[in-house]
Legacy VTK file of the C-alpha trace (Angstrom):
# vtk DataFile Version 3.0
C-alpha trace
ASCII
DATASET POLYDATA
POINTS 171 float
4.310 3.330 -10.857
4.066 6.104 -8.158
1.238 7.778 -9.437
0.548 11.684 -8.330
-3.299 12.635 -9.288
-3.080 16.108 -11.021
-6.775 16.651 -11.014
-9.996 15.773 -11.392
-14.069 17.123 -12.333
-17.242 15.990 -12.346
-19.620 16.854 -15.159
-23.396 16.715 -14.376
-25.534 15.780 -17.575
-22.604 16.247 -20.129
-23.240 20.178 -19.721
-22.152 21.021 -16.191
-18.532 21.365 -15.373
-17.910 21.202 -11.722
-14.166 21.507 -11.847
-13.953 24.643 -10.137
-16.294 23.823 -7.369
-14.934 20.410 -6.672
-13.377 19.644 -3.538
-13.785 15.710 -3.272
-15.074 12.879 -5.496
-15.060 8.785 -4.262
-15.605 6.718 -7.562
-17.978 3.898 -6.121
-16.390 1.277 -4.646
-16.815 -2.927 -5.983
-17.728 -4.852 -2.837
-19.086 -8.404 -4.028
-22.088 -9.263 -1.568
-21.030 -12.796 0.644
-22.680 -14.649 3.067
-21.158 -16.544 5.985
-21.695 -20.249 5.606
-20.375 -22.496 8.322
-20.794 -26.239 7.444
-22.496 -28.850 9.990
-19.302 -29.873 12.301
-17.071 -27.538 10.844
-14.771 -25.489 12.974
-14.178 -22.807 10.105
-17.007 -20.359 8.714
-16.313 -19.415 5.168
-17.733 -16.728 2.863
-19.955 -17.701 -0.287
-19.255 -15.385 -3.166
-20.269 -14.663 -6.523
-23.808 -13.386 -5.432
-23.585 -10.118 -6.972
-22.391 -6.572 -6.356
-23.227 -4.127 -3.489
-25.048 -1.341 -4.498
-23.132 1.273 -5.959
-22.677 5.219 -4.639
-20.219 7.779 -5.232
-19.698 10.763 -2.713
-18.813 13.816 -3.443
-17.993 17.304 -1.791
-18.548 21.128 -3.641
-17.339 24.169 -2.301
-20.755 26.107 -3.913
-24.260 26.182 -3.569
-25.039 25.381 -6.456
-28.751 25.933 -6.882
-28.220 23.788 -10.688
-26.496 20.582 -8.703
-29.094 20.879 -5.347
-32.105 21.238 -7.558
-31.057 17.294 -8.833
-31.976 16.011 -5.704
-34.579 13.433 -5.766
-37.290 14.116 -8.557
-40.305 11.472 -9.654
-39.579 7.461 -10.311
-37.792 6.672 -12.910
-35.594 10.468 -13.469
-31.854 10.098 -13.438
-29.067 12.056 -14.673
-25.476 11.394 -16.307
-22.647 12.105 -14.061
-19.012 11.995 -15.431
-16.202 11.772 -13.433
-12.407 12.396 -14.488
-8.582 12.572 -13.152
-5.672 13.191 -14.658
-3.066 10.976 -13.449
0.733 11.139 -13.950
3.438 8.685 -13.293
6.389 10.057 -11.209
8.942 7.513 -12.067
8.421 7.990 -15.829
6.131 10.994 -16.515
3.050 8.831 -17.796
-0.093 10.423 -18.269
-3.149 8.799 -17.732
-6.998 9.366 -17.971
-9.485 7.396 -16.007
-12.888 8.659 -16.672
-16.166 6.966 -14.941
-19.947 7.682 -16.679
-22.820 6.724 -14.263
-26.673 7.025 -14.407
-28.169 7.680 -11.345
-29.778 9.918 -9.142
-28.709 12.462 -6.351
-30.487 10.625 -3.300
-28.562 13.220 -0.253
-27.826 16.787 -0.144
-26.653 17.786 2.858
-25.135 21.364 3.939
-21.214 21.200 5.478
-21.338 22.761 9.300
-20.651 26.591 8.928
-18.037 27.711 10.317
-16.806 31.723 10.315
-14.686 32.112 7.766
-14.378 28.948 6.305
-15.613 28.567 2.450
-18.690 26.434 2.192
-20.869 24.193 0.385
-22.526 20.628 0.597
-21.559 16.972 0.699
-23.511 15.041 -2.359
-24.028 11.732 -2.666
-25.268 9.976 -6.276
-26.597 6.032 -6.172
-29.367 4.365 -7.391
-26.939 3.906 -9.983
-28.431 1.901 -13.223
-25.004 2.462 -15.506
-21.863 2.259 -14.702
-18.416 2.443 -17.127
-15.033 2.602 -15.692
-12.500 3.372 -18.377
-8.243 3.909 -17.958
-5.872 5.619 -20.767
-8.539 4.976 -23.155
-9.675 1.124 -22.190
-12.788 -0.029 -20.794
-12.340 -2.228 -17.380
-15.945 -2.068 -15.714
-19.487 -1.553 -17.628
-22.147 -2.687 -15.857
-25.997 -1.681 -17.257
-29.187 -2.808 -15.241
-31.752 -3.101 -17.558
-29.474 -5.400 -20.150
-28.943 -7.609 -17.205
-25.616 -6.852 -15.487
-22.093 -6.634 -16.163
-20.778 -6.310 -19.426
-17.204 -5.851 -18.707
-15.009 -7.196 -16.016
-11.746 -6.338 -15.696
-11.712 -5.573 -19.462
-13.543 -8.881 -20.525
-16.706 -9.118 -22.044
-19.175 -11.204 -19.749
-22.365 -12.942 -19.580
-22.926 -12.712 -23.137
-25.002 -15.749 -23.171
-26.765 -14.816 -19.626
-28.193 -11.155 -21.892
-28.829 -13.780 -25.056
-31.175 -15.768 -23.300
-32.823 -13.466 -21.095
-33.043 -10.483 -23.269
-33.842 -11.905 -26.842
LINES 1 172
171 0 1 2 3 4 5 6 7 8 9 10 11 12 13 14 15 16 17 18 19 20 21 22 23 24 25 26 27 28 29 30 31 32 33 34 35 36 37 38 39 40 41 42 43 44 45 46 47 48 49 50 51 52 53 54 55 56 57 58 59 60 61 62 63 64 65 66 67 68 69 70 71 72 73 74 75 76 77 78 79 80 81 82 83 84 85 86 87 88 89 90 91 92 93 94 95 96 97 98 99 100 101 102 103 104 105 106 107 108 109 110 111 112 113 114 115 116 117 118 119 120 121 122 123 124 125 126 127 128 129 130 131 132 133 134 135 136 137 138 139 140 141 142 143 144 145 146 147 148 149 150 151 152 153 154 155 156 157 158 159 160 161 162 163 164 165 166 167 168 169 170
């Protein structure tokens, strides 16, 4: 597959189409947290996984100012908003088209104005984390869902997980 992205948008609280202000979006990275263990007498430090998930933020860039995307920033405990993410993807050997859409909760925690520069266009590089839901979907199939208050991940790589971790704790 040599796939050419054909574009993307991000739409703020299922009502706000930023498709034509757009310039850049990062879908949050997956880093697994580790720690560096290094036995008594060994010669070789190793990394101990498995202890969870950094948390996750996803950057993005408008050519605006928006007053309706600035006026997100921060807010009281406990306010988040929905942010969508989408790009259209097509497959240059073959001509396959494929959607991979992201839905996060989470909060606009930095606003920050580009440097001006005369006659340049523009606008502000956002950043959204404190992230509490998180669903990555391709061509129509979940891979990653991941929703803090029912205890974690629900889907890995398209597998349902710690179904018996949410029974216990959450019943």
């Amino acid at each position: 597959m040599l796939p050419i992205l054909r574009g993307f948008t991000l739409i703020v609280n299922d009502s706000l189409n930023l498709m034509i202000e757009i310039e850049t979006l990062q879908l949050p990275g997956l880093e697994e947290i580790t720690e560096d263990y290094q036995p008594g007498g060994g010669d070789l430090q190793v990394q101990i996984a498995g202890l969870g998930v950094k948390a996750l933020e996803a950057p993005f860039k408008l050519k605006s100012h928006s007053a309706d995307v600035i006026g997100l920033f921060g807010g009281p405990p406990g306010v988040r908003h929905n942010f969508t993410g989408k790009k259209f993807i097509v497959d240059e050997m073959d001509g396959t088209e494929i959607e991979h859409a992201i839905d996060i909760t989470g909060r606009l925690i930095s606003v920050a104005e580009e440097e001006m520069s005369g006659g340049k266009a523009s606008g502000y590089d956002h950043k959204i984390g404190s992230i509490t839901q998180y669903s990555h979907m391709a061509d129509g199939k979940v891979l990653h869902r991941f929703n803090f208050a029912s205890g974690g991940w629900m889907v890995r790589n398209g597998v349902p997980v710690n179904e018996g971790r949410r029974r216990v704790l959450f019943s």
